[in-house]
C-alpha positions as CSV (number, residue, x, y, z in Angstrom):
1,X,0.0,0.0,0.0
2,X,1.5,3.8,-0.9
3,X,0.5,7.3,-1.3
4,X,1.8,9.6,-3.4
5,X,1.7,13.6,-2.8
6,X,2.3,16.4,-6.0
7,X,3.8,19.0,-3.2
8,X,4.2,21.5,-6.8
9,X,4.5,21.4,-10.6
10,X,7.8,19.5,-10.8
11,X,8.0,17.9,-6.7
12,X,6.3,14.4,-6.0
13,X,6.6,12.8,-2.6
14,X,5.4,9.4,-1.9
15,X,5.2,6.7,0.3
16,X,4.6,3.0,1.1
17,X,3.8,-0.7,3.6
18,X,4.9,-3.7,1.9
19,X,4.2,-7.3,3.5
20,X,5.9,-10.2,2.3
21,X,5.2,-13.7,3.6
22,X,8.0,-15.9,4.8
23,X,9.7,-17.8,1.7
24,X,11.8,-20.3,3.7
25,X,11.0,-23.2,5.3
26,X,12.4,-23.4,9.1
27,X,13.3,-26.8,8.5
28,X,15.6,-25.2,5.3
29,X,17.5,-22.4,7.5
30,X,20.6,-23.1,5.8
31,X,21.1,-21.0,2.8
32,X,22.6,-17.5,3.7
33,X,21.7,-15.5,0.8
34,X,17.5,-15.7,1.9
35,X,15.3,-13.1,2.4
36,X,13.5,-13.5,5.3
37,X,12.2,-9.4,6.0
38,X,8.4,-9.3,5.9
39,X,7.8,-5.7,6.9
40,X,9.3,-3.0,4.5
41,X,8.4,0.8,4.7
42,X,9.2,2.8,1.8
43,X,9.5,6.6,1.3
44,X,10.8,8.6,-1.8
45,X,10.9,11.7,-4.3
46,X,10.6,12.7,-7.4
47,X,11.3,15.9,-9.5
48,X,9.6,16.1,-13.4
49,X,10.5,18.7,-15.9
50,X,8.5,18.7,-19.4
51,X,11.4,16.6,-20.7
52,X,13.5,15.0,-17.8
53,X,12.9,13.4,-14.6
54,X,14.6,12.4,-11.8
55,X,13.9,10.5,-8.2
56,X,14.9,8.5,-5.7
57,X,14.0,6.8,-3.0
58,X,14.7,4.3,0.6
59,X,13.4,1.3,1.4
60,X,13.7,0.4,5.5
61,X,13.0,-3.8,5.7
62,X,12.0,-4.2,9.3
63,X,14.3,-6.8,11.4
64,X,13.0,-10.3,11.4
65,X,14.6,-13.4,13.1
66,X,13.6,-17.4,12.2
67,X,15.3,-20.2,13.5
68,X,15.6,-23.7,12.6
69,X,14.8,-27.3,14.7
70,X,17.8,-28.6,16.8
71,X,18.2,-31.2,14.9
72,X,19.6,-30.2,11.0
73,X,20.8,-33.1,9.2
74,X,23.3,-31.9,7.2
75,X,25.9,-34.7,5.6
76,X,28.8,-34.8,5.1
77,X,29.9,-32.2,7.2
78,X,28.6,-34.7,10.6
79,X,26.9,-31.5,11.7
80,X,24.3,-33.3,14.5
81,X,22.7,-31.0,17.0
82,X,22.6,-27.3,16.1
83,X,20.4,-24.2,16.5
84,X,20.5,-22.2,13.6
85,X,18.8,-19.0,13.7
86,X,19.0,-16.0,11.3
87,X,18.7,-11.9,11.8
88,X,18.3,-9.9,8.9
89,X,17.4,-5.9,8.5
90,X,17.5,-4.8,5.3
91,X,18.6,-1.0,3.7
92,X,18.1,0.1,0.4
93,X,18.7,3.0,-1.9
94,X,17.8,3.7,-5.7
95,X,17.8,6.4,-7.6
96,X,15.8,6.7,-11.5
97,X,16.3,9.4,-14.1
98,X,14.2,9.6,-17.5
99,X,13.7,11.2,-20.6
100,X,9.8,12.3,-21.8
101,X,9.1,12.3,-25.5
């Protein structure tokens, strides 16, 4: 969900909740490289000209924490008894620019 604000002629201001179900099974809390933020607020600017635009904008994923059985079979490696657990937050920046024809 996002809103969006024309503050003048050229300046837009916006907005936003996204919420993102869990993609990884607990019993799979191996991989690294997962995504596990559900909550992400969003906020970000925009300036138009007749023939150019530019904006940018943050995104702010809210910390989550999953964790995994005791018991992670994971050969060959012998690993027996082990808590895995995960924290992630996530930060993010981007910036657009454009041409209008």
């Amino acid at each position: 969900a996002g809103a969006e604000y024309k503050l003048t002629d050229h300046w837009t201001i916006g907005g936003g909740y996204h919420y993102a179900t869990n993609p990884i099974d607990r019993k799979a809390l191996l991989p690294i490289a997962d995504m596990i933020v559900q909550h992400h607020v969003t906020m970000g600017a925009t300036y138009r000209t007749k023939g150019w635009w530019v904006g940018g904008g943050y995104v702010l994923g809210l910390p989550n924490t999953i964790s995994a059985p005791d018991r992670i079979d994971f050969p060959p490696y012998g690993l027996g008894r082990t808590h895995q657990s995960l924290w992630q937050m996530q930060h993010s920046l981007f910036v657009g620019l454009g041409l209008n024809w």
